[in-house]
Structures are given as structure tokens and as C-alpha cells.
C-alpha positions, 0 to 999 in steps of 0.5 A: 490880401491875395497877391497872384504870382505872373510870368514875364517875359521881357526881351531885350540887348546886352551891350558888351565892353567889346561893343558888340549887343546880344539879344536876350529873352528871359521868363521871369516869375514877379507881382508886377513888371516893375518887379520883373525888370528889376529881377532881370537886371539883376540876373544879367548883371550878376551873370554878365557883370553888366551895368544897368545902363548896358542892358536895353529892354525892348519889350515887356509881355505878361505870360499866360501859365500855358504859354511858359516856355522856362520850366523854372518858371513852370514849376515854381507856378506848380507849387501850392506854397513857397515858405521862406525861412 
């Protein structure tokens, strides 16, 4: 069973305690979208200390390898494997 890594990349709004709503564009590497949105509330809410509920997903769009803008993403695409210990 092959399983292929894909990029996403979701777009959204961070909502503020200030009230005030930042826009968010992040590429996330996952197997699927469900495991891409959890990926990125979970980046943003361990950056921004941000509810779930403060962060609104407006879109959510498969990458093809040569649209990748984050280079984090870019070479964990490039490695042949990845060995967890």
C-alpha cells in the first residue's frame, strides 16, 4: 500500500482576542485535506495561541509539486524517504 505525500495549501482568517482578523496563507505537506486542516490548526495554534474556533478556513486547494511556493515543503517533497525513530 503506497500512500503519496500532496501539498496543500489553505487559506484562511486568524481572529485576534483584539478583535482584529489576519489573513493566513500556509502549504502544508499531508495524505489528505483532513490531515492538512488539522496540521494547520495546530501550527497556528501553537504559534498564535489561537482557539480553533478563532481560526476561519476559506479555502483548501491540492498543490501540484511545481506550484509549491514554501521551500519547506519543497524539500520535504525532494527526500526519497523519511525514517522516523
Amino acid at each position: 500500500m503506497t500512500r503519496e505525500v500532496k501539498v496543500f495549501r489553505i487559506r484562511g482568517l486568524m481572529k485576534y482576542r483584539t478583535g482584529d482578523a489576519q489573513p493566513f496563507t500556509i502549504e502544508v505537506t499531508a495524505l489528505s485535506e483532513e490531515q492538512a486542516l488539522e496540521k494547520v490548526y495546530s501550527l497556528l495554534g501553537s504559534r498564535h495561541k489561537l482557539k480553533r474556533r478563532n481560526i476561519k478556513i476559506q479555502s483548501i486547494e491540492e498543490v501540484s509539486i511545481e506550484d509549491v511556493k514554501s521551500d519547506y515543503a519543497r524539500r520535504l517533497l525532494e527526500l526519497g524517504r523519511l525514517v522516523v525513530i
